[in-house]
N, C-alpha and C positions, 0 to 999 in steps of 0.2 A: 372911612375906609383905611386898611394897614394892611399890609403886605405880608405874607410869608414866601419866602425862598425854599424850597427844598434842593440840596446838591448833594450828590455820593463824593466830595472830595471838598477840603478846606480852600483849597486854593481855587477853584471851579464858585463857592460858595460866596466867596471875599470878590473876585472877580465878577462876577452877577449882581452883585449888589453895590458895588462901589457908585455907580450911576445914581443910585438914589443917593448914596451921603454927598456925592457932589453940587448934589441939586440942594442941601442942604437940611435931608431928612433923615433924623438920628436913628443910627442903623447900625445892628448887630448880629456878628456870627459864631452860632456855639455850636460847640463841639456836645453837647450834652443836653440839647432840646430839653433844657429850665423853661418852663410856662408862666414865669416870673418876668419878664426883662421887659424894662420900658423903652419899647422903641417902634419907632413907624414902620421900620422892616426889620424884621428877624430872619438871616439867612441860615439855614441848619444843617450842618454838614454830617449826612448820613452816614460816613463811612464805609460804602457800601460797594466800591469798584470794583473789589478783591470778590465780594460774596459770590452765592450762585445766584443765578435769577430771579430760584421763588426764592431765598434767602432776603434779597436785595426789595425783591415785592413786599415780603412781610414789615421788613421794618419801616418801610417809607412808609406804609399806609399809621405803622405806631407813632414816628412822629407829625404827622397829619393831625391826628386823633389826639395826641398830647397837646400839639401846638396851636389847632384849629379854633376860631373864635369868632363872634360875630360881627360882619363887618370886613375880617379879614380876607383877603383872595389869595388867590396860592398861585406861584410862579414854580413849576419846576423845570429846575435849571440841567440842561442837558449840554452834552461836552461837543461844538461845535465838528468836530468829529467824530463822532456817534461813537466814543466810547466808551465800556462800561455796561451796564444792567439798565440801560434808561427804558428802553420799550417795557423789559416789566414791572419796572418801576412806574411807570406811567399806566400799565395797564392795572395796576395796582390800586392807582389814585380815581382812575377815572371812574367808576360809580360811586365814589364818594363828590365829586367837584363838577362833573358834567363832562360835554365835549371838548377833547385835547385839540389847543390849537398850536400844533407843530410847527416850529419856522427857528429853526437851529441856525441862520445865517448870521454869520456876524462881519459883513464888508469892509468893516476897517482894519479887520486883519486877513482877508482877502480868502474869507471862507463865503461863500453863496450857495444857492440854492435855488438850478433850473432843471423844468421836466422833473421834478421830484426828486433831484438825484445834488447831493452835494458835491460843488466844486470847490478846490482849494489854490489857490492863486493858479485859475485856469486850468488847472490836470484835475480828472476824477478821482474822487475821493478815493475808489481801491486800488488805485494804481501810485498812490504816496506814498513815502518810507514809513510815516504814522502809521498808515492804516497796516502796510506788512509785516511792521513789525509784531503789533499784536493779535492779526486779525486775516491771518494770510490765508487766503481760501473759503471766505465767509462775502456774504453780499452786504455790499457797501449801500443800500437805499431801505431810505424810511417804512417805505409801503411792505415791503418785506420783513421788515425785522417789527413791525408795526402785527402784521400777520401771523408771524410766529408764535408774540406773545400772547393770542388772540384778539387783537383787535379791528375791527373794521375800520377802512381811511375811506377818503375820498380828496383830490387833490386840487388845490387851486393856483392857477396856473399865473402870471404877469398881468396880461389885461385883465382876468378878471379882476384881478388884488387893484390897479390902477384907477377903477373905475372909481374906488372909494365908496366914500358918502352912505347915503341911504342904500345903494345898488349892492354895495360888498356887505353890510348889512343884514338884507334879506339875504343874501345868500349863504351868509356861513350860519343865521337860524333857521333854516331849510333844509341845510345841510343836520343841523342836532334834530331836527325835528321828524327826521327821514329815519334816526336810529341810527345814522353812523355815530361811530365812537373818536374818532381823531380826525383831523383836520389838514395838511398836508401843506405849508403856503412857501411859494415861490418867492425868494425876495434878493433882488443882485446890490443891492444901495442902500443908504441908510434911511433914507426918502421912501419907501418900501417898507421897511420896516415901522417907519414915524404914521404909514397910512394906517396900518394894520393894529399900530395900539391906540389910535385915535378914535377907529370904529370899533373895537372890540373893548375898549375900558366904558366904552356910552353903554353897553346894550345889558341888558336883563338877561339873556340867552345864560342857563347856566355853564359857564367855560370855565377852562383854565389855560394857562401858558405856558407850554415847553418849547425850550428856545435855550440859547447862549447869553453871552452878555449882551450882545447887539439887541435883541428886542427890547431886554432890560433897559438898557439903556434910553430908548425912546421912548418906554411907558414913563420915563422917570423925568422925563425932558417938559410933560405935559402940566401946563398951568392946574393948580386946583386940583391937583391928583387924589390928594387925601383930605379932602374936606374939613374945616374943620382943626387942620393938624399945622400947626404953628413951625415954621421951618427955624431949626437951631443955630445958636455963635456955636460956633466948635473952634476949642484951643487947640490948636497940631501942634505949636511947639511942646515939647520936650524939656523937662525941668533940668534944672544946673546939674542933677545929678548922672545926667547922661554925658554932661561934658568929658571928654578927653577919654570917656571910656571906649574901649573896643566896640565893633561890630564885628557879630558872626555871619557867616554867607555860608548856610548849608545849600549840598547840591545833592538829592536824591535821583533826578534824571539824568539818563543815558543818551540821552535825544543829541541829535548833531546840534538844534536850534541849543541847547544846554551848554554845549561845546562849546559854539562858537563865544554866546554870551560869558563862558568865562576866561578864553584865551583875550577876550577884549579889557574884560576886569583886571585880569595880570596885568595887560600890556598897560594901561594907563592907570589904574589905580595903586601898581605893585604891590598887592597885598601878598601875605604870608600864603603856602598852596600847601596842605597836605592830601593827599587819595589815600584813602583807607581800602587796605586791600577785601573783600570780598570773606576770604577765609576768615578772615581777624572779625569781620564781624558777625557774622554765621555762628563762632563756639562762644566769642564774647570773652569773658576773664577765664574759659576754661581754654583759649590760646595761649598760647607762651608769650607770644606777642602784645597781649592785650595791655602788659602794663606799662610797656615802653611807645605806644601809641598815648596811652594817658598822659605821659609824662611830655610828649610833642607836645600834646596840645595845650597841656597849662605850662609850657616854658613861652609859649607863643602867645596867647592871652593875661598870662601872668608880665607880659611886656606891656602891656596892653597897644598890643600889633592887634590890629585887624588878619583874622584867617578866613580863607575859603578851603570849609571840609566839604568834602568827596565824595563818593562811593566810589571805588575801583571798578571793575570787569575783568571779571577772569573766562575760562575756557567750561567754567560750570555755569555761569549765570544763568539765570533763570527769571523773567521778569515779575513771574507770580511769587517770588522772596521780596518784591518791591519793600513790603510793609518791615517784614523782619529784618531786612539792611537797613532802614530807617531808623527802627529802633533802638536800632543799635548804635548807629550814626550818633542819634539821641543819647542816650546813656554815655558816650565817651564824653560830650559836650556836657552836662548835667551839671557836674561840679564845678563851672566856671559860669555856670548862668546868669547867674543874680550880679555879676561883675561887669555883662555886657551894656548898653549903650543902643544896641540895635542889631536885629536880627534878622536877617534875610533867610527865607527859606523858597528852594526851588522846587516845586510836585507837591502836592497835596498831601499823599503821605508825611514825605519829610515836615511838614510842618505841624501835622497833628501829630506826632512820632514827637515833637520835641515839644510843642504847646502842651500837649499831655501828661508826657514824664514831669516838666515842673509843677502842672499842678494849672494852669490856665485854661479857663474854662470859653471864654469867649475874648473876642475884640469889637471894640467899635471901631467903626472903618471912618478914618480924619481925609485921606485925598489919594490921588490916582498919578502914579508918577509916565506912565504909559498906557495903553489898553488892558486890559488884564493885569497890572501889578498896582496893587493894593496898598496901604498902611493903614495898618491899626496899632492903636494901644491896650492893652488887655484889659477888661472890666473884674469889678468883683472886690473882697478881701483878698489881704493878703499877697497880691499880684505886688510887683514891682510896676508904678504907675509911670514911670520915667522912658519906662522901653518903649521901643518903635518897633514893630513887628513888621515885615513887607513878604506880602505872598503873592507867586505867581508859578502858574501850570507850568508842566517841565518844558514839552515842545510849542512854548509860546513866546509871544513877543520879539523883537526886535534883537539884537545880535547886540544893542548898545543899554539891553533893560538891564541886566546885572551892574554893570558899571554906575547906571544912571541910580537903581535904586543904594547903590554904597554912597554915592555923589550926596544925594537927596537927604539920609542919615546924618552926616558930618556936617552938611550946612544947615539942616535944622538945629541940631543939639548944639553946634558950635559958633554961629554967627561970626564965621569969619575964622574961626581955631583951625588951625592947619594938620590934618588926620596925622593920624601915628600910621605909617606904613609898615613893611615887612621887616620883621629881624636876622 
């Protein structure tokens, strides 16, 4: 048995799968669903948050079909906060893989799932700054957006999930066997989630898993998972030639949790700050400004100073330009690439937005520096094998992951070398 991931975002894709390279099974996420790469898990990052629905439905079922293989089982990985195209995406998948077994909870960053309805450290999901921000006036639960895309649910509540064993068992092949299409599972712990992939990776029942990293996470925790499948040494350090060079920390979200993670970064790592205003990156080299923004940022990597670039907010923003201020983010960045040491990127976008532009096709994921924040180093020709790549979603983690993941850079690559700071 071997895993496939499906995620509509890099950072969602890297974060979903890091559980299995912890566990110590060689695991890979491309940007370009190759049907080629040797590894126990293959996470695929669809691209797909931005589409429309059936847009987002078509291509996830393309890389299914490209990626799909026997033996393999398919996890598709959905945004703990239900954002994005998942329900058609999922309704897409599901007469190809069988019954969706839903359970988006991931309790170690204090997202759950009771009475069908996700909570987010204690407040309902539609009532978060997440969810208003992009989603303001729309219903925040499964069963409903599960319905839209036509699918039929049915929901499974605590005790039943509790009971385990054989008992949870029959029940969720009763449930495929009745004709519903998804599966609905309640789960506030990680203990919850460790029942549900216990009795659902046993059974024959044709299934699949959509969930966050939290489910992932316990399918990957299970002895014997992949039969068969020889667990890997994995080198995480970083060769001499990352030594003393710069890290970049791009910030494509807007999100407070963004904020705060990089007023932390300032504050204790004093790296270089530049915010790229909005307009500048919108016309690109067709602003006035565009070339004195170039010039900031190779006098500041050309020190080889660590910087954290930006995205600004002006009074136009608009969150569906996400991708295009990324790539643009990207392109100012481009010509100082191959000189970096290590590279953080905050949102999913921002990070396929600049794994793209140079040409990087995938990463294998070496270790988890928090929940959700990943490192990889790039596979392939031609990659620069020395970088450290670290991705993590915009409104995630910890207020201390941006610092920790600069932290984490520097004492890999440097054994003790003391960072180059701000100029």
């Amino acid at each position: 048995m071997s895993m496939l991931i499906i995620a509509d975002d890099l950072s969602g894709a890297a974060d979903c799968a890091i559980g299995f390279a912890s566990a110590g099974y060689r695991t890979v996420v491309t940007l370009d669903a190759v049907d080629s790469l040797d590894a126990d898990v293959i996470a695929a990052d669809t691209d797909t948050r931005r589409l429309t629905p059936a847009a987002a439905g078509v291509r996830t079922a393309q890389v299914w079909s490209t990626l799909h293989a026997p033996g393999r089982r398919l996890y598709k990985k959905i945004d703990s906060t239900l954002r994005g195209n998942w329900a058609a995406e999922v309704a897409a998948l599901q007469p190809l893989a069988g019954l969706a077994i839903v359970a988006p909870a991931f309790p170690a960053t204090g997202r759950t799932l009771r009475g069908g309805h996700v909570i987010v450290h204690g407040k309902p999901l539609d009532t978060t700054d997440t969810w208003k921000l992009e989603h303001a006036g729309r219903p925040a639960e499964p069963r409903i957006m599960l319905a839209e895309a036509g699918l039929s649910s049915a929901h499974l509540d605590l005790d039943a999930l509790r009971q385990g064993g054989d008992a949870l068992a029959r029940r969720i092949a009763a449930t495929a066997a009745s004709g519903t299409q998804a599966l609905i599972v309640d789960a506030e712990t990680g203990d919850d989630l460790l029942t549900l992939a216990q009795v659902t990776t046993r059974m024959d029942t044709p299934l699949f898993w959509v969930g966050s990293g939290g489910l992932a996470r316990e399918m990957a925790s299970l002895p014997g998972l992949f039969d068969g499948h020889a667990r890997h040494e994995r080198t995480t350090h970083a060769t001499h030639d990352a030594h003393d060079a710069p890290v970049l920390i791009l910030v494509g979200s807007l999100s407070a949790v963004s904020e705060r993670q990089c007023a932390m970064l300032r504050e204790r790592g004093h790296v270089h700050e530049l915010i790229v205003p909005p307009a500048v990156l919108r016309q690109q080299e067709r602003h006035a400004d565009w070339p004195a923004w170039q010039a900031r940022i190779a006098a500041t990597l050309g020190e080889r100073a660590d910087l954290l670039l930006r995205i600004g907010r002006d009074d136009a923003f608009d969150a569906a330009e996400g991708a295009l201020l990324s790539s643009a983010l990207a392109a100012l960045a481009k010509p100082h690439f191959a000189a970096l040491g290590g590279l953080v990127a905050t949102g999913g976008e921002t990070a396929r937005a600049m794994l793209g532009t140079v040409g990087i096709g995938g990463l294998e994921l070496l270790a988890e520096i928090e929940a959700g924040v990943a490192v990889g180093r790039p596979v392939g020709a031609n990659v620069p094998q020395h970088l450290r790549v670290v991705t993590k979603a915009g409104a995630f983690g910890t207020d201390h992951a941006l610092y920790a993941a600069w932290n984490y850079l520097h004492e890999e690559a440097g054994a003790g070398a003391v960072p180059h700071h701000s100029i």
